[in-house]
C-alpha positions in Angstrom: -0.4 -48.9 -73.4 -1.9 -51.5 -71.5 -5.5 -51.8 -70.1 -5.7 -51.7 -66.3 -1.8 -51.6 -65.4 -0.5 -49.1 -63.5 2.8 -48.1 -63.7 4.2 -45.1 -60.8 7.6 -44.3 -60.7 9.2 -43.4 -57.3 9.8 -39.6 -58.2 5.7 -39.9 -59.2 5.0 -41.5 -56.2 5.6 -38.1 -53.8 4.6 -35.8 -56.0 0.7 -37.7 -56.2 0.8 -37.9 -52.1 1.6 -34.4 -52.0 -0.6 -33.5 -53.8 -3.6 -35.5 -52.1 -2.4 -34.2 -49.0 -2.7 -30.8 -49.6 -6.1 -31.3 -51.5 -7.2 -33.0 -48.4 -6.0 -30.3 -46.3 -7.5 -27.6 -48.1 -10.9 -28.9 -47.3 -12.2 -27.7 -43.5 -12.0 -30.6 -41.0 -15.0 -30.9 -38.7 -16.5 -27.9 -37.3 -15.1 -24.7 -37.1 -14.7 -22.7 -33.7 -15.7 -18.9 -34.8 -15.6 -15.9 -32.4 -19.1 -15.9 -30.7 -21.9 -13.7 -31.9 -23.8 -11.2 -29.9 -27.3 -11.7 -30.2 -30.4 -9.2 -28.3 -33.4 -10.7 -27.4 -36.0 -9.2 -29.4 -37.3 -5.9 -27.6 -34.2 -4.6 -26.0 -32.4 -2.0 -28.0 -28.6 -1.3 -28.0 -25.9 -3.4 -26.0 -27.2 -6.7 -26.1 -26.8 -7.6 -22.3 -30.8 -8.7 -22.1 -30.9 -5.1 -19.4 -33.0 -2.7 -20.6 -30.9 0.6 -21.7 -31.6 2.6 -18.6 -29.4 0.3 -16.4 -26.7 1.2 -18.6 -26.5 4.9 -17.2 -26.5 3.5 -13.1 -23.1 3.9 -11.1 -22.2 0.7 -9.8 -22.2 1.1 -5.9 -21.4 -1.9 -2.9 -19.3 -2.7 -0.5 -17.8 -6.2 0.5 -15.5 -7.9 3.0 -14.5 -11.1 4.1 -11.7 -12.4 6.4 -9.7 -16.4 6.7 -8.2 -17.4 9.8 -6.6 -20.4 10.1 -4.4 -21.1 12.8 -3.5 -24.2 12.0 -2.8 -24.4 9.0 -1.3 -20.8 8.9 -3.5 -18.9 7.0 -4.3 -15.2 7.7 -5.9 -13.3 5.0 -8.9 -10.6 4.1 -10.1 -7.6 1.5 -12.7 -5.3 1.9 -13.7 -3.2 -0.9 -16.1 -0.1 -1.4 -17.1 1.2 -4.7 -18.6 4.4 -5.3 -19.2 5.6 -8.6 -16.5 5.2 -11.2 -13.7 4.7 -7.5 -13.0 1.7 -5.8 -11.0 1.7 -2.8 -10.2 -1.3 -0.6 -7.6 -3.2 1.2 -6.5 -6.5 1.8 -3.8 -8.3 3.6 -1.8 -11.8 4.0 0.6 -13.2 6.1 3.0 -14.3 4.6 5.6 -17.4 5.2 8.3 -15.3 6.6 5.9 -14.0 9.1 5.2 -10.4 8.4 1.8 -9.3 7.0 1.3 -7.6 3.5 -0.8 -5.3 4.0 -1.9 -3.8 -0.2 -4.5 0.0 0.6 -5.5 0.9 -3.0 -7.6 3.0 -5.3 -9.0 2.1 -8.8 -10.6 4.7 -11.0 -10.8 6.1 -14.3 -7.0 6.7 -13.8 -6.0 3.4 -13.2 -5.6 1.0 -10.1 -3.1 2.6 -7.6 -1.7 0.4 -4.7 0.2 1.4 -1.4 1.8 -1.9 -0.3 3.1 -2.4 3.0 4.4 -4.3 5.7 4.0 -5.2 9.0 5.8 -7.7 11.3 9.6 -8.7 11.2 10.5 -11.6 8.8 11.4 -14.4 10.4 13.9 -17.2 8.8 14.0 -21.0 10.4 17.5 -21.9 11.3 19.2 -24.2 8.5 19.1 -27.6 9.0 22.1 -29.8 10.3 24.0 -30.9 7.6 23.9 -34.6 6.5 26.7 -34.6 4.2 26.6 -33.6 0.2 27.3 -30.1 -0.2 31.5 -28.4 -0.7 32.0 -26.7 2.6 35.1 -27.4 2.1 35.2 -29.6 5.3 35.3 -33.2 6.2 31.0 -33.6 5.3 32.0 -32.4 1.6 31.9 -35.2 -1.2 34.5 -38.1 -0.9 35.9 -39.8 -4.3 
């Protein structure tokens, strides 16, 4: 044997690089993204929302709205919700391009949420567009070979 000569034969040669590749990727690789931790500030007991436990027992009531008009650039939509208890109901609408209005009336409770989708308005279609060749009607604006 001689000092300080290697000597790696091809078939050698893979089987070293695997295995320094699987030694390196058994080793973690920067920092590792865990599942975040729930953590209570000191002095509130249970949850760990920060509230103290009496909130957790209050029904969640309110009520919002809103409405978007926009003539110009077409836009006609709203909701308005109430919530009493363990029920919301609302509604909420928006035209659509064909120009009739969706209109969705729902409940959500314990049971599940529960829409009633209808529609107002008659849809509307834009007339096609004149033709400017392309396309097998089978007439003379067809392709030509």
């Amino acid at each position: 044997m001689q000092s300080g000569t290697w000597c790696i034969k091809p078939g050698d040669a893979a089987l070293l690089v695997a295995t320094m590749l699987i030694g390196i990727r058994g080793e973690p690789q920067g920092p590792a993204y865990l599942p975040p931790s729930v953590s209570r500030p000191s002095g509130t007991p249970g949850g760990g929302t920060g509230h103290p436990d009496e909130w957790a027992g209050d029904p969640a009531n309110y009520e919002f709205s809103y409405e978007v008009q926009d003539a110009v650039a077409g836009l006609d939509f709203g909701h308005r919700e109430m919530r009493k208890d363990q029920e919301a109901t609302g509604t909420y609408h928006v035209l659509l391009p064909d120009g009739r209005t969706q209109i969705v009336d729902y409940v959500a409770d314990n049971a599940g949420y529960r829409p009633n989708v209808r529609y107002e308005g008659t849809a509307t279609y834009p007339a096609p567009a004149p033709s400017a060749g392309g396309g097998g009607g089978g007439g003379d604006d067809g392709y030509r070979y």
